[in-house]
Every structure is written in C-alpha cells, then in structure tokens.
DRENPA-3360 file (N, C-alpha, C; in nm, 2 decimals, always signed):
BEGIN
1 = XXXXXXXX = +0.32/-1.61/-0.57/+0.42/-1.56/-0.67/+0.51/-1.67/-0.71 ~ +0.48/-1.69/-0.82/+0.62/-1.80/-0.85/+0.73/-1.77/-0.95 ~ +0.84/-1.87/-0.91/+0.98/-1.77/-0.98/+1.04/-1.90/-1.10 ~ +1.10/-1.82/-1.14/+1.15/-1.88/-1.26/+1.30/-1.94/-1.24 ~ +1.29/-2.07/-1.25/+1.41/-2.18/-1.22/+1.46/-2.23/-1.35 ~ +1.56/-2.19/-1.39/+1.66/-2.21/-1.49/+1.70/-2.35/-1.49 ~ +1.70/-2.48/-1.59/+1.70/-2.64/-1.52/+1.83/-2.64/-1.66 ~ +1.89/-2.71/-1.58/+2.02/-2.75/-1.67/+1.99/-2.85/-1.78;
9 = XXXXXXXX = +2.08/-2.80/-1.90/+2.02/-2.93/-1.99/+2.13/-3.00/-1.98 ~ +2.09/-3.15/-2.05/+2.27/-3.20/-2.11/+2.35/-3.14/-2.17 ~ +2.32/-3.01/-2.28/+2.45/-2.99/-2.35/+2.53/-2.86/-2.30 ~ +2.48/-2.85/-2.13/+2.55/-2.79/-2.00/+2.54/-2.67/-2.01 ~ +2.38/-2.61/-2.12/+2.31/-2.48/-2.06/+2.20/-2.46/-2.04 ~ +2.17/-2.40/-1.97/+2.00/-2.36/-1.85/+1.94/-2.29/-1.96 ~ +1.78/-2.37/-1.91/+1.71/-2.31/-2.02/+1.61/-2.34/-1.88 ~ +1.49/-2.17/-1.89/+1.38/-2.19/-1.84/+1.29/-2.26/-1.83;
17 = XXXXXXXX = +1.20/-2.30/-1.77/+1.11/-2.42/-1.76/+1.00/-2.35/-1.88 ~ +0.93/-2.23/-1.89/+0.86/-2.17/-1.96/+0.87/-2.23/-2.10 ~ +1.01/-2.16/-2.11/+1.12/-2.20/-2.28/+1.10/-2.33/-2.34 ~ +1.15/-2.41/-2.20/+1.17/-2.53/-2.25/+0.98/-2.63/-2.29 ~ +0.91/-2.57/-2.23/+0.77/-2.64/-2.25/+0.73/-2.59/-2.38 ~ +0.80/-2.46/-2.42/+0.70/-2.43/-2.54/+0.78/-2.48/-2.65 ~ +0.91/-2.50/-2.63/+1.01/-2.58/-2.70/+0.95/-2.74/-2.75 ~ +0.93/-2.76/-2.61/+0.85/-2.90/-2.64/+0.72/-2.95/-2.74;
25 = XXXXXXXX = +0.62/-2.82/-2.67/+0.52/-2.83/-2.75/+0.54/-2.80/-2.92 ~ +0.63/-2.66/-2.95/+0.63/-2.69/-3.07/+0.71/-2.81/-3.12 ~ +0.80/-2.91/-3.12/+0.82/-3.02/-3.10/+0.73/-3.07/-3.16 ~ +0.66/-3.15/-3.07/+0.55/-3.23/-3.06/+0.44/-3.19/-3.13 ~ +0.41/-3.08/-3.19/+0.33/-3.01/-3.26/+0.41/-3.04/-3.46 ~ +0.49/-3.01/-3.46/+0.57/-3.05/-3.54/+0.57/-3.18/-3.60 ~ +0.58/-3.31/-3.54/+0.56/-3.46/-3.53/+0.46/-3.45/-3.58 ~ +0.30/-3.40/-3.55/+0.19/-3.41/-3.57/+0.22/-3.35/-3.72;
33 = XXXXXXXX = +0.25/-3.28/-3.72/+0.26/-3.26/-3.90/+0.32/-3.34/-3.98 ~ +0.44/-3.38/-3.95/+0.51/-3.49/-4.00/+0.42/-3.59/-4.03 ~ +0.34/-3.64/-3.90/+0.28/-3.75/-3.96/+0.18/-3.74/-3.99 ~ +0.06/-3.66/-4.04/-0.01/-3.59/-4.09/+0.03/-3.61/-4.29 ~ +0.20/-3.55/-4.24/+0.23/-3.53/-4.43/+0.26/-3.73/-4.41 ~ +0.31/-3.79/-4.41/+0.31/-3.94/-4.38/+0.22/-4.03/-4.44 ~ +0.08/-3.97/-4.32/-0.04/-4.02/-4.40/-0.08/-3.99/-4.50 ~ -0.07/-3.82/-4.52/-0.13/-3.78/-4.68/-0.01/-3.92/-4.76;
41 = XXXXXXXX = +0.08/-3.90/-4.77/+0.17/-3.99/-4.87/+0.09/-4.07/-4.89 ~ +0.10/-4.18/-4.79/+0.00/-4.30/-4.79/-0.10/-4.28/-4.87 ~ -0.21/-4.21/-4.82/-0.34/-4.24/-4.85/-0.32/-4.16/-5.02 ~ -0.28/-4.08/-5.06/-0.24/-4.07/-5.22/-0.19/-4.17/-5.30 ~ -0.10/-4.21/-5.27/-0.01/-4.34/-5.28/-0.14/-4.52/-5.35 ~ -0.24/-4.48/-5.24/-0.31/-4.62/-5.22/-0.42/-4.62/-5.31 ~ -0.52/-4.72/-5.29/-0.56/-4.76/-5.39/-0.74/-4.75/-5.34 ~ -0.72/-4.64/-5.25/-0.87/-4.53/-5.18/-0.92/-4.45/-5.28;
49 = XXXXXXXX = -1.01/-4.48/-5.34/-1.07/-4.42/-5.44/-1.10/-4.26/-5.38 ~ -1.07/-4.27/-5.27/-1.12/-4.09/-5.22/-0.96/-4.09/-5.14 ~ -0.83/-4.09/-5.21/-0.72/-4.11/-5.12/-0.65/-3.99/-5.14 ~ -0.70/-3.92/-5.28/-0.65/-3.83/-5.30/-0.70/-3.68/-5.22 ~ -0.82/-3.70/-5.22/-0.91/-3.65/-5.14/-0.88/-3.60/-4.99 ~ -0.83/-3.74/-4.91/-0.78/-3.78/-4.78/-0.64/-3.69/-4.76 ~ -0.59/-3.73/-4.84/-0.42/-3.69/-4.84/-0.42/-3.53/-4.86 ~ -0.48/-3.50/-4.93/-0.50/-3.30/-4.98/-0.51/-3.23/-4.79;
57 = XXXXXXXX = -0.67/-3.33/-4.75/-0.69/-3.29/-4.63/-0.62/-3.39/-4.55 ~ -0.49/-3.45/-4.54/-0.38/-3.45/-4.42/-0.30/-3.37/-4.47 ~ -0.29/-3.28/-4.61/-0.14/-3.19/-4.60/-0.22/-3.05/-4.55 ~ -0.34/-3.05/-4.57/-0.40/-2.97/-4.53/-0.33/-2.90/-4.37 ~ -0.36/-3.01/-4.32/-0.39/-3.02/-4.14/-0.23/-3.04/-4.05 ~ -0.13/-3.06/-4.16/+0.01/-3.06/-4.14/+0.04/-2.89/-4.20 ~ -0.02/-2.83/-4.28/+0.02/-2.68/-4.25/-0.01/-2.59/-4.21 ~ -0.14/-2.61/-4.10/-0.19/-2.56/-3.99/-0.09/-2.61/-3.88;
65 = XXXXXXXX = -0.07/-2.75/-3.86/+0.05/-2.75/-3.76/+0.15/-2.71/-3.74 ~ +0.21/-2.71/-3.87/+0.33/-2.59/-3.90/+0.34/-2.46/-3.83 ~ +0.20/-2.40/-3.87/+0.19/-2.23/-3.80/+0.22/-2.25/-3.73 ~ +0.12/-2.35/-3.65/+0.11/-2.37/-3.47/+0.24/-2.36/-3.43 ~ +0.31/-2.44/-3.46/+0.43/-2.51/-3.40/+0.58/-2.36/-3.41 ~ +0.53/-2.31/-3.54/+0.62/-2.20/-3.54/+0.59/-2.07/-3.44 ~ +0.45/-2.08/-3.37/+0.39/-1.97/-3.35/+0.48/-2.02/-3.17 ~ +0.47/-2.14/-3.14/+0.54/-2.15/-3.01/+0.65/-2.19/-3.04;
73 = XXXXXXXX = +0.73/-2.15/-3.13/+0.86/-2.09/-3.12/+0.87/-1.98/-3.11 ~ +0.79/-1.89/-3.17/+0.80/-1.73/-3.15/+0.81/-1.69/-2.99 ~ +0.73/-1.80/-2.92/+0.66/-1.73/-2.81/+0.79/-1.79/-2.69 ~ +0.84/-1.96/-2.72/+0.98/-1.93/-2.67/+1.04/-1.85/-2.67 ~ +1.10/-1.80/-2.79/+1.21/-1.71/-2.84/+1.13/-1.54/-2.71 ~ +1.04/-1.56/-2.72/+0.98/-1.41/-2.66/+1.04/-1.44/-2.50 ~ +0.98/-1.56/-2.43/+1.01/-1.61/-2.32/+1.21/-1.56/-2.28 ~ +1.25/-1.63/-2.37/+1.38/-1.68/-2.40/+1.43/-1.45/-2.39;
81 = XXXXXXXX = +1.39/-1.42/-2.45/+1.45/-1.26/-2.43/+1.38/-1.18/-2.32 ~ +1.24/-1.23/-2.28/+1.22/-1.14/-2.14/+1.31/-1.18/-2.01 ~ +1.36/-1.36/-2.01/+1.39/-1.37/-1.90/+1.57/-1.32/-1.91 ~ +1.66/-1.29/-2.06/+1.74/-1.17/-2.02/+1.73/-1.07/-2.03 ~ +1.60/-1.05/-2.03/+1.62/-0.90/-2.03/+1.61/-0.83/-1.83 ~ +1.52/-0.94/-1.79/+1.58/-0.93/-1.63/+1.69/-0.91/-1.57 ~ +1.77/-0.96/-1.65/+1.92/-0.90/-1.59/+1.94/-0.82/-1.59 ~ +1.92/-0.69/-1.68/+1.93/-0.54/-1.67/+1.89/-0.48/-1.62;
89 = XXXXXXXX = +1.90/-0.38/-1.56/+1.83/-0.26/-1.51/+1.70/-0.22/-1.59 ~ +1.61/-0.19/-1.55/+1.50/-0.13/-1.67/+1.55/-0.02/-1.69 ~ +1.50/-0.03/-1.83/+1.53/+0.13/-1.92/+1.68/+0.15/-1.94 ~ +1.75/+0.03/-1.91/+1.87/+0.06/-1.98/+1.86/+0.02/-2.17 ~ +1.99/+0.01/-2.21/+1.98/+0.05/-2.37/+1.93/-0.16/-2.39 ~ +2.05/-0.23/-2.31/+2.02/-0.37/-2.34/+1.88/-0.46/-2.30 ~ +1.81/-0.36/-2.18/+1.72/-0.38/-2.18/+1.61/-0.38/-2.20 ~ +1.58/-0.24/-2.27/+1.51/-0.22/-2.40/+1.49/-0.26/-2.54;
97 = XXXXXXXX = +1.63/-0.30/-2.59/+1.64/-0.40/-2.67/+1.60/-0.52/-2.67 ~ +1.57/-0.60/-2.58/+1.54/-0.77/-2.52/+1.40/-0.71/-2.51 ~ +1.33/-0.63/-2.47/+1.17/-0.61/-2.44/+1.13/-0.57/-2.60 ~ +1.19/-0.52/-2.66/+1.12/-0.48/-2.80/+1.16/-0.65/-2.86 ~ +1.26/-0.71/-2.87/+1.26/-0.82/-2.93/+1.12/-0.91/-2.91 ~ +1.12/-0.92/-2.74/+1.02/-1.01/-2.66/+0.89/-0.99/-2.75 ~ +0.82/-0.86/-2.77/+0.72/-0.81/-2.85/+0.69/-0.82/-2.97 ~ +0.83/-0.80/-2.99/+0.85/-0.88/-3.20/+0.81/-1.01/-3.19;
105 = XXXXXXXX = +0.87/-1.10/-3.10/+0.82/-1.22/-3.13/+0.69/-1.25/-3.10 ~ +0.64/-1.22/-3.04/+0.49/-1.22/-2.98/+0.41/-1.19/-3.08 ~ +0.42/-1.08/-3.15/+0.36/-1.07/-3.28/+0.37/-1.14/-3.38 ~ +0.52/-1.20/-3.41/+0.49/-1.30/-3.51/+0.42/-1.41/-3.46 ~ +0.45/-1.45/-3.36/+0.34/-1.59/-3.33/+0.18/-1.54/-3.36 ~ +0.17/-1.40/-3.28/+0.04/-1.38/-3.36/-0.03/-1.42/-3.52 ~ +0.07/-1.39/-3.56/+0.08/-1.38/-3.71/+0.08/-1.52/-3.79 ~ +0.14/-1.59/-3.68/+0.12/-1.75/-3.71/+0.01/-1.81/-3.71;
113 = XXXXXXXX = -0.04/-1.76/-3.57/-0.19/-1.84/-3.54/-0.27/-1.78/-3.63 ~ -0.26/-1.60/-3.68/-0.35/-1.58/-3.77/-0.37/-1.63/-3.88 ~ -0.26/-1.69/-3.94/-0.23/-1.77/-4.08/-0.29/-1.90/-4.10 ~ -0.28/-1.97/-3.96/-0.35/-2.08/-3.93/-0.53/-2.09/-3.92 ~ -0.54/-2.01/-3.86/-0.67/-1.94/-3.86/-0.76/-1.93/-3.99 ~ -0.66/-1.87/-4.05/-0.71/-1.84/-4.24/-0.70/-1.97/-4.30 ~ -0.59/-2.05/-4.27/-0.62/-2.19/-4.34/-0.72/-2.27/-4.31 ~ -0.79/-2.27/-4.18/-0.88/-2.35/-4.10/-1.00/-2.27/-4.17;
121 = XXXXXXXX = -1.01/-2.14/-4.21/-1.15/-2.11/-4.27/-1.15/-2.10/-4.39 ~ -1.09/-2.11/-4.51/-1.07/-2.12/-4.61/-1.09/-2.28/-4.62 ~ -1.04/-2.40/-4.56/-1.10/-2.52/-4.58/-1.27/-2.51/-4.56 ~ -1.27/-2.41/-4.46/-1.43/-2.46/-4.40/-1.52/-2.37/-4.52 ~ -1.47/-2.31/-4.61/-1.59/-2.25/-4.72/-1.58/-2.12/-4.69 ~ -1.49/-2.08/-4.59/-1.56/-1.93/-4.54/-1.47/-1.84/-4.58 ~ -1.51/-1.76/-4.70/-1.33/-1.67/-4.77/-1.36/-1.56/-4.71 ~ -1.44/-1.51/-4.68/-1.43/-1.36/-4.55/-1.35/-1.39/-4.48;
129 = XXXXXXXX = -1.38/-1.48/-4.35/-1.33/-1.51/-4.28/-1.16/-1.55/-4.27 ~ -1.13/-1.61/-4.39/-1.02/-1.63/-4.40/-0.93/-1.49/-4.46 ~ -0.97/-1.41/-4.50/-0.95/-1.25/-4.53/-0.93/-1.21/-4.41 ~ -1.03/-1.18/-4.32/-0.98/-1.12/-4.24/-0.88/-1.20/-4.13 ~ -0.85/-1.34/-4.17/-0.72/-1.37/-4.05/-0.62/-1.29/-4.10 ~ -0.62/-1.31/-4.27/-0.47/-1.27/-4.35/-0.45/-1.14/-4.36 ~ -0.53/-1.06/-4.34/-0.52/-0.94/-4.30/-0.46/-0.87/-4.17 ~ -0.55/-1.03/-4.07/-0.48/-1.02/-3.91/-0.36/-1.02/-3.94;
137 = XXXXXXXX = -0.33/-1.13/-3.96/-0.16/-1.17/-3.99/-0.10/-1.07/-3.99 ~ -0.11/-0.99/-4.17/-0.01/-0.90/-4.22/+0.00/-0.82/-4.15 ~ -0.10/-0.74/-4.05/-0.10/-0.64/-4.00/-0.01/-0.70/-3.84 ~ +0.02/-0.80/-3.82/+0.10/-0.87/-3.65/+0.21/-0.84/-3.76 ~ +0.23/-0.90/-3.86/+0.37/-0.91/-3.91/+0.44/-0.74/-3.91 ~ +0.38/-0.69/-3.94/+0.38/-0.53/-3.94/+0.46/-0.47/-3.82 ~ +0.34/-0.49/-3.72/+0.35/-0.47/-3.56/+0.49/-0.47/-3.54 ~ +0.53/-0.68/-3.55/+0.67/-0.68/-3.51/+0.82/-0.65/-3.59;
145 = XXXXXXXX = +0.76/-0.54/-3.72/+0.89/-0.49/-3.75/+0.90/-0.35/-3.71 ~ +0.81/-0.32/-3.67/+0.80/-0.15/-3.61/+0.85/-0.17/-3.48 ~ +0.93/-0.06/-3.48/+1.00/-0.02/-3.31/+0.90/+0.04/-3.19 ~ +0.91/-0.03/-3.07/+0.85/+0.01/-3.01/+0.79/+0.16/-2.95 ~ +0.70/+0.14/-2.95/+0.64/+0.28/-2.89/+0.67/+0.32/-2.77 ~ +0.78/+0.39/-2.71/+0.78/+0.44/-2.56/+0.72/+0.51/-2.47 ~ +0.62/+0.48/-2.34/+0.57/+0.63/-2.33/+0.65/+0.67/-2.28 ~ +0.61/+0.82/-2.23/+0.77/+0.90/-2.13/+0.71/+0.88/-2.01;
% end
C-alpha cells in the first residue's frame, strides 16, 4: 500500500507527488507543442518547396499536444480534489462535492484525449473514425456537467 506524501514547494505550499508529475508532464507536453508551432514557423517561412506542407503537419502535431497536455491537467486538477476530499468524512456535503468535481475533471480529460484522437484520424484519412472520437468527446463533455449519480 503506498501513501501519499505532500512535498513542499518553494512558494511554501505542498502539492502531492501524483499532482505534481502530471503538472509536469503537462508542462513538458506543452513545450513539445511550442516547439512543434516553432518549427511549423520555420519550415513555412523557408525556402522548402514542401515547407508549407511540413509546417501545416507541425501545427498539426502541436494541437494534438495541446489536448494531451490539457487532458493532464484535468487529471491533476482530478488528483488535486480527491486528495481533499480525504479530509472529510465520506458522504459529507464537502465531500461529495470534491468527488463529483474529481469525476468532472476526469471526464474532461477524457474529452481531451478524445479530441486528440479525432485529430490523429482525420489526418490519417479516416472521417469515421474521427466522428466517432468527436462524438466520444461530446458525449465526456456531457458526462462532466451532469451531477453525479448516487446510489443509496
């Protein structure tokens, strides 16, 4: 069983090790888009007879990184509300609240990766396929504005 150790930052508040990795990755996931849009500049910019070509597919592949990157923020932010929602008692009102949030975000990252998903097959020729991500999607996006379902 392993437990969750809250690590101090510099600006003198504790953030979970979980939080902080997916913080990171979308980060670093983020960069990769940045320099993704960088290169497209470049290679539009230059004097690559197929640059335009190049650059379409690096802005391409910088707004698949995007999703990505937003989708592990979702999943921080999800992280980030289960671990207060441990401080309450279950089935209190505040901690109900924090578990329905946890699941909203969960679903939108869903919603991210499915978005991403649809971009990745819509480049690859496949418009079914990219239907039914955007479909996926709308239907996560849905999910996480609906209140949770309690059983008794």
């Amino acid at each position: 069983m392993t437990t969750d150790v809250a690590v101090k930052e510099t600006t003198g508040t504790w953030e979970l090790p979980e939080v902080r990795r997916l913080r990171l990755d979308a980060e670093r996931v983020w960069e990769a888009a940045g320099a993704h849009r960088s290169l497209a500049v470049e290679l539009e910019t230059g004097t690559d007879p197929d640059g335009l070509y190049r650059g379409k597919l690096q802005r391409f592949l910088a707004d698949v990184a995007d999703c990505h990157a937003m989708a592990y923020q979702e999943l921080a932010a999800a992280a980030e509300a289960r671990a207060e929602a441990r401080r309450y008692p279950r089935h209190t009102q505040q901690w109900g609240r924090l578990v329905e949030e946890s699941f909203a975000a969960i679903r939108r990252a869903e919603a991210h990766h499915e978005r991403a998903a649809a971009q990745s097959a819509r480049a690859a020729g496949d418009e079914a396929a990219a239907r039914r991500h955007e479909t996926a999607a709308e239907e996560a996006d849905r999910r996480a504005l609906a209140p949770m379902k309690r059983s008794a």
